[in-house]
N, C-alpha and C positions, 0 to 999 in steps of 0.2 A: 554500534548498538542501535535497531530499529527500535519504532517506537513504541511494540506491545512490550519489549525489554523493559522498557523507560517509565510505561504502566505499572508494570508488576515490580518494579523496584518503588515507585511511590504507594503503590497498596502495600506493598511488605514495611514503608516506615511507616504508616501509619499506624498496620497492628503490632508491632514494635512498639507503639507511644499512643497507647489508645487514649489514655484519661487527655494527654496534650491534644491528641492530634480535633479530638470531642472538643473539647472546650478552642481551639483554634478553629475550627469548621464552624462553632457554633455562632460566631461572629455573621461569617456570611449566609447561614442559614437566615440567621437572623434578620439582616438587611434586605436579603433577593424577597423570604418572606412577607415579608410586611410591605414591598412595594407590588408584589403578585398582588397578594390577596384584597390589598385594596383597591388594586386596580381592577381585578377580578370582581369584584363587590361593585365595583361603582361604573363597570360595563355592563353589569347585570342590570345592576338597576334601570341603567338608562336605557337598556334595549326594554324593559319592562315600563318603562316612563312612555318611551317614542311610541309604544304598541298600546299603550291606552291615552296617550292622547290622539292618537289620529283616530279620533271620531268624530270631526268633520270631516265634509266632503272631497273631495279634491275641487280645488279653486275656490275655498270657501275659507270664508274670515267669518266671525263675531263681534259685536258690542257688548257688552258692557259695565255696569258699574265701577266694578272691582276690579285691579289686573287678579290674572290668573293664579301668577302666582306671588305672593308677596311678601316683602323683605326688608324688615326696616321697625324702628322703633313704635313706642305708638303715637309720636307726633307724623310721622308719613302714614298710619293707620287712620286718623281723625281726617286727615285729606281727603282721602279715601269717601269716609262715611261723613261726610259734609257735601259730601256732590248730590245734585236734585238725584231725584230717582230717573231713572229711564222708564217713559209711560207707557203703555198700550196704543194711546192719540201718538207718540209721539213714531211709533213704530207702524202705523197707517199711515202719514202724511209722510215718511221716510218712503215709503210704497208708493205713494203719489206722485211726490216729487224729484228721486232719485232718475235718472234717465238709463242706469250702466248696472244693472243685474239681470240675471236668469230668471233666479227663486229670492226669495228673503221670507222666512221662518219668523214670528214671532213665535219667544216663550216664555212663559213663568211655572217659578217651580217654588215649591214649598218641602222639604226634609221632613226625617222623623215620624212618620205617620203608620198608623198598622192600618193594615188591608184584611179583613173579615170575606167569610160568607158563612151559610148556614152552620157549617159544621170544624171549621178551622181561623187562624187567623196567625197574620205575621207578627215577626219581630216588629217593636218601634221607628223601624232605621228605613223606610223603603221611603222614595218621593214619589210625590204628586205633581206633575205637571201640567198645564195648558199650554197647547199647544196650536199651529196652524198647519193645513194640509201639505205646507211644503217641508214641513219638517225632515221628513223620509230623504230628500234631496238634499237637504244642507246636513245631515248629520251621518251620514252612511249609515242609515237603517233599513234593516228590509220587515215584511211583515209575512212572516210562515205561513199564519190559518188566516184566515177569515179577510177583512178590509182594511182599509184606515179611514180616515174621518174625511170626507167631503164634503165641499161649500155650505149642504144643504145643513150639516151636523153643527155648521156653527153660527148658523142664520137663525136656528131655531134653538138652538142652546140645550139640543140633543143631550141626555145623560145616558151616553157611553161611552166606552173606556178599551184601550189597548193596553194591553197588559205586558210587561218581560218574564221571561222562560221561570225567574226565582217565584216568581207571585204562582204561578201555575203550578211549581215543583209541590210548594207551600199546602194552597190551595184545592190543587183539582188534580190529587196522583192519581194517574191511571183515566180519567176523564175528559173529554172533549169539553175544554170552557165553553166555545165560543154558542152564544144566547145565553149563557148563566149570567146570574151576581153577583157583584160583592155590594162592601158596605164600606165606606168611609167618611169616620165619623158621622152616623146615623143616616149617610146620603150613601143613595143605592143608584147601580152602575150597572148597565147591561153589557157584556164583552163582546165587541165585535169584530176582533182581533187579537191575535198574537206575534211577538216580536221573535224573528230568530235570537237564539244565543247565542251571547257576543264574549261571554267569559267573565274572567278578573284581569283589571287593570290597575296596576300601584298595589296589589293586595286589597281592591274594593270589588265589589260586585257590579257589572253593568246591567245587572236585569231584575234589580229590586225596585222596580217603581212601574205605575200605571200612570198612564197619560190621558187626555180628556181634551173636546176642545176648547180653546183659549175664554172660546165667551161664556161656557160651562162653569170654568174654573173659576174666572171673577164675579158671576152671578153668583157664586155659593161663595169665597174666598177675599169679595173685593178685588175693586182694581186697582185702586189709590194710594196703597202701604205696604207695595214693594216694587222693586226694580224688576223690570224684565228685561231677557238678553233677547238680540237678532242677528242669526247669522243670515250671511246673505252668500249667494253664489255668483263667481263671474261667470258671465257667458263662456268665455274661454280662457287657458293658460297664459297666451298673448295680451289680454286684457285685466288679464285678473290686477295690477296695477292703476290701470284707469279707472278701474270698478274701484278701490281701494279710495283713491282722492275724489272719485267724485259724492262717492256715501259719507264720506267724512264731512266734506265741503258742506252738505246737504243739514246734512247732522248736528252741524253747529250753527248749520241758520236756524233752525227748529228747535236748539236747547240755546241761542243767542250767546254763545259765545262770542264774547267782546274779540276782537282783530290784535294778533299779538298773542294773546293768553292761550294756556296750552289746552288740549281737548276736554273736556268735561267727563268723560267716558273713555274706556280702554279700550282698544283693539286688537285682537289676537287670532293667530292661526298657530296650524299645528306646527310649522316652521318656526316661527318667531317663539311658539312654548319650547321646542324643542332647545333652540338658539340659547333661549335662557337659562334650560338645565343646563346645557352645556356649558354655561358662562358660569354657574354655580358651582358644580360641580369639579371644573379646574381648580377652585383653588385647593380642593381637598387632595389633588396630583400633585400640588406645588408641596403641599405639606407632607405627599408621603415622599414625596423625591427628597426631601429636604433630610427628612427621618434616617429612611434607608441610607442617604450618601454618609451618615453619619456613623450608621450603623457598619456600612461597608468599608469604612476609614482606620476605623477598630479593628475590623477583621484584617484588613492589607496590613497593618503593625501586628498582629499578632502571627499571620501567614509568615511576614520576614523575620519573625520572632522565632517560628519552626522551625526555617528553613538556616536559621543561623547555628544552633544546636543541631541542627542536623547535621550543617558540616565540619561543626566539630568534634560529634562524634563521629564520623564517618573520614579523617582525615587520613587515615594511615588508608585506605580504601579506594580515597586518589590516590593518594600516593602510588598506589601498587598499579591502579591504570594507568596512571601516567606511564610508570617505571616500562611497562608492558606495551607503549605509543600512542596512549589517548593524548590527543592536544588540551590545548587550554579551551579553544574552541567546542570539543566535543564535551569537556566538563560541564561548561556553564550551560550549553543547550542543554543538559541531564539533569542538573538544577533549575532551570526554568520551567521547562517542561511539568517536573514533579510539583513547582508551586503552582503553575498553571490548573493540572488535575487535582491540584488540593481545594482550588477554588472553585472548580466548574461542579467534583463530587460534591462540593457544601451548595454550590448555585443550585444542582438538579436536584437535591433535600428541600430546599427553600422554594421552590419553585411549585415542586408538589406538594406540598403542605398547605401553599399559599392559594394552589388552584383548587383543593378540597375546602377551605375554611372560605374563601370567598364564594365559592357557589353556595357550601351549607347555607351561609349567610342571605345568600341571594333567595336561595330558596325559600326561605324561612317567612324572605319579606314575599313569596308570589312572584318573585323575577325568575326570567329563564335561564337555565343554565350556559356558561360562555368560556371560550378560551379564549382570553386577550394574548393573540398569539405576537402579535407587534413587542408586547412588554416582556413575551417569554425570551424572544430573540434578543432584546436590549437587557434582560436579565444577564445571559449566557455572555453577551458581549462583555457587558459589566464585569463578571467572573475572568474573565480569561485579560482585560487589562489590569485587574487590581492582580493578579497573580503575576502579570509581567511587569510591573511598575516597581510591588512590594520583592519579588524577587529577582529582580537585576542585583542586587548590591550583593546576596546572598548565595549566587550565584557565579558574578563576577570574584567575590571571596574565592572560593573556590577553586576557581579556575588560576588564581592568580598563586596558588600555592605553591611554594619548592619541591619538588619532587623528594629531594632528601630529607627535608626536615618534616614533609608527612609520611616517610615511611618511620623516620627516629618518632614519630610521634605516638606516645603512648596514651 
């Protein structure tokens, strides 16, 4: 008996015993699904994570206050918000005394703010930053129209502003900003720039905020009541390490951390954020592995559960191939086989089901669509040993029948 035979005799018991064969598949549907689709979800996510945080540079870290991202009660939260602030002073004398960077970007940024001009104005949600000329470098920014800010812009505490693509969409449809206004909170801004468009990242917008330069910012904003960050660039990829201990070193002479005590200030790159999804993120794999083995455990008993009723209604049926020179050998591979295709038909149900519902999902959140095809193939493997494990015994049955006593069998 070839094996499109050995097919079509396991689709024929199935629609034989559709309500059984439904509720027996639905097992494995169940299990392959739920480990697709959240792995499908949580590939998405993270290729949508990795693609909005690399926006720093390449060879570029940051400081500070706050880690990036944070995890933990709110006694590890008051740690946090108990550290001095990181200054303006203290991110000059980091520029002074540091010997091992390219660029280093001071900035501060303030959330929440609408951006006005004459005739329109934003939502509440865009920031305001101050920034320094090397921004552009440390942050992979480019600037479409017009300039970005130079030496002269923040020697003199110039009031203008570079704008993202959402302030313009907002703002100035169909218009050339660059020499217009805006208005933020009653402080009026000349444009003399526009940022390319960088998109959504996590489901946020990267081009809802105007920037200014730094000494612009704290003239009107204060410099003393809030923390500013600094990325800094290595010279090169070979260094980017050396750059790493010596800015830290530097950093902790300038905020006096005590010898021994841990840094005053985080450091992050898009590697070390990325590392950390990653490390989060696992445990929600451990929990859907955990789910699904349990889910697929059910389906392997109920799989041998089929395949046991099946051969015994199908007994006079050996009987008659045997009678006719099927070995015992060729019985049990025809039971195997059929438990096999009963798993892999519920695995490729679960599989698709799990690939639509985790991208919808992904979608939904602004992640891009993905086939975790690594998981599809460990799905399918999945399927084909739970049908050979749960049907060996229901198979071996089978095979081991008396010829005589499954044709008397009524």
């Amino acid at each position: 008996m070839n094996f499109t035979e050995l097919i079509k005799i396991a689709l024929s018991t199935l629609r034989a015993n559709k309500l059984r064969a439904a509720l027996t598949l639905s097992g494995i549907v169940i299990g392959v699904f739920s480990i697709i689709a959240i792995m499908t979800l949580l590939n998405a996510l993270q290729a949508g994570i990795e693609g909005g945080l690399s926006e720093l540079g390449s060879n570029t870290f940051q400081i500070q206050k706050f880690p990036s991202i944070q995890i933990g009660g709110p006694g590890r939260q008051s740690k946090y918000r108990n550290r001095p602030d990181i200054t303006y002073e203290q991110g000059l004398r980091l520029m002074e005394k540091s010997t091992m960077y390219k660029y280093i970007s001071l900035e501060d940024y303030i959330g929440g703010k609408t951006i006005k001009n004459s005739k329109y104005s934003t939502n509440p949600n865009h920031t305001v930053g101050g920034v320094t000329p090397e921004y552009l470098e440390c942050n992979n920014r480019n600037v479409q129209f017009g300039r970005f800010f130079s030496e002269t812009d923040l020697l003199n505490n110039n009031r203008v502003t570079v704008i993202g693509m959402d302030v313009v969409d907002k703002l100035f449809p169909n218009t050339d900003p660059i020499g217009k206004y805006i208005t933020i909170e009653n402080n009026e801004f000349q444009i003399i720039g526009v940022f390319e468009k960088k998109g959504e990242g996590f489901g946020q917008s990267n081009d809802n905020f105007a920037l200014l330069p730094i000494t612009t910012m704290q003239q009107i904003y204060g410099k003393n009541n809030r923390s500013i960050n600094i990325a800094i660039q290595a010279p090169s990829k070979d260094t980017y390490n050396e750059t790493v201990e010596n800015v830290v070193s530097v950093m902790r002479s300038i905020r006096k951390d005590k010898p021994g005590a841990e840094d005053s200030f985080e450091i992050f790159s898009n590697e070390s954020l990325i590392g950390q999804v990653n490390s989060f993120t696992k445990y929600f794999k451990y929990g859907a592995g955990f789910i699904s083995f349990i889910a697929m455990l059910a389906a392997g008993i109920g799989i041998m559960n089929i395949m046991l009723v099946s051969v015994t209604e199908r007994t006079k049926e050996i009987g008659i191939r045997k009678a006719v020179g099927a070995n015992n050998r060729s019985i049990l591979t025809q039971f195997l086989i059929e438990a096999v295709i009963l798993c892999e038909l519920g695995g490729l149900i679960g599989i698709l089901l799990g690939l639509i519902t985790g991208n919808l999902l992904g979608i939904y959140l602004s992640s891009p669509v993905v086939i975790p095809y690594d998981w599809v193939i460990i799905g399918l493997l999945v399927c084909s040993v739970v049908g050979i494990i749960f049907g060996v015994y229901p198979a071996y049955k089978a095979a081991k029948l008396n010829t005589i006593d499954a044709l008397r069998y009524e």
